[in-house]
N, C-alpha and C positions, 0 to 999 in steps of 0.2 A: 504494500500500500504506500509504501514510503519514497518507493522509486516512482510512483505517478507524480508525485508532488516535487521530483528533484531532487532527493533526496537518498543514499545509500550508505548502507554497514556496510563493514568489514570488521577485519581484528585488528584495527588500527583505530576505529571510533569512525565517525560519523563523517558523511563526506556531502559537502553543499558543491549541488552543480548550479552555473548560472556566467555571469559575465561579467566583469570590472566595469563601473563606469564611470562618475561626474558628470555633472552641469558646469556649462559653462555660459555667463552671457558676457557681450560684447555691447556698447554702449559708443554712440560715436556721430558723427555728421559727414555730412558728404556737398562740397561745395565747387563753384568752377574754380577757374584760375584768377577771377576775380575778387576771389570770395563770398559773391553770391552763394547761397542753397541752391539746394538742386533737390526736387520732390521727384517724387515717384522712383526713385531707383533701386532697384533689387537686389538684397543685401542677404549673402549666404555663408555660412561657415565652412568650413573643408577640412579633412582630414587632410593630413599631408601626402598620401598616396592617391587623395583627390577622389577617392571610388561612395566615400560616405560622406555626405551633406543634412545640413540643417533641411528645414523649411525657410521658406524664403521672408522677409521680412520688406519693406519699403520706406524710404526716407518720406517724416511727413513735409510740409509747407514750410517747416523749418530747417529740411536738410536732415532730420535727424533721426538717428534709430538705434533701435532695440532688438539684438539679437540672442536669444537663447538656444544649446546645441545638448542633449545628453549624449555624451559618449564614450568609447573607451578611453581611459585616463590616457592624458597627452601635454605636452608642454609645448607642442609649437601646432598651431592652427595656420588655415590661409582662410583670410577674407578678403572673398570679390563684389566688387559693384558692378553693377549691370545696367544701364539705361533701355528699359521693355518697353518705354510706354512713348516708344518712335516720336516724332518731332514735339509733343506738349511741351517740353520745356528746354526743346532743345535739345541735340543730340551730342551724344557725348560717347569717348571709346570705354570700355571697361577696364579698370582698373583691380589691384588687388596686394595686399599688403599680408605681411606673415605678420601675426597676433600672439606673443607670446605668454604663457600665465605662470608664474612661480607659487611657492607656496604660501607668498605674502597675499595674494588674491583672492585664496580659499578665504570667505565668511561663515562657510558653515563645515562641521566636521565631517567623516565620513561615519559608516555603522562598526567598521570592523570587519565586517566581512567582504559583500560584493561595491554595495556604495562609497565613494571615494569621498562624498561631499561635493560641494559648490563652489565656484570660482567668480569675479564679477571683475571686468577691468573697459575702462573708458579711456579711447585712443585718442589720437591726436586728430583734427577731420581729414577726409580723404580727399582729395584735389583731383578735380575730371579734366581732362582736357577735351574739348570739341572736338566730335568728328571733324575731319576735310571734306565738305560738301563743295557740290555746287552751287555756283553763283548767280543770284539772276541780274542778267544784265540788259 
């Protein structure tokens, strides 16, 4: 009954199946080169082998956002911006910065066993540069 739930004896005691993880959020803005905001951009966490991502998040009216990721414990993430929402505000290339969390991040503790705890860190904002479009002339 014990192995339906994860769980397995041996003669060595008790053995928990399951996966390492943390929380992690990211806190931050996303502006042109002007330092204007930039709304609507799509803001995603990354593992470093790139294969597992957050859900996506979007800069509001102020440029700014809030990204939360559970994953396997890590100290170095990649965060990309994305501009989805084609010319509203402008087109811009995507960008993307490595996010790193140390132990001084973690706010909350882990259980001891699979949870590692919480991390919370606010970057510096991210600077878009405009697509090269065409011109009307």
């Amino acid at each position: 009954m014990l192995s339906l739930l994860g769980f397995s004896c041996n003669r060595y005691g008790l053995i928990e199946y399951g996966s390492p993880h943390a929380e992690y959020s990211v806190k931050g803005a996303v502006t042109d080169v002007s330092g204007a905001p930039v709304a609507g951009i799509e803001i995603l966490i990354k593992d470093r082998s790139g294969y597992d991502e957050s859900k996506p998040a979007y800069t509001n009216g102020q440029g700014e956002f809030d990204v939360t990721y559970s994953a396997f414990p890590n100290e170095k993430f990649i965060l990309t911006a994305t501009d989805v929402d084609g010319e509203a505000n402008g087109s811009f290339k995507a960008d993307s910065v490595e996010v790193v969390f140390s132990k001084d991040d973690f706010y909350k503790p882990g259980d001891g066993h699979w949870y590692d705890g919480a991390a919370r860190k606010e970057i510096p904002p991210i600077v878009l540069k405009e697509e090269a479009g065409e011109t009307d002339e």
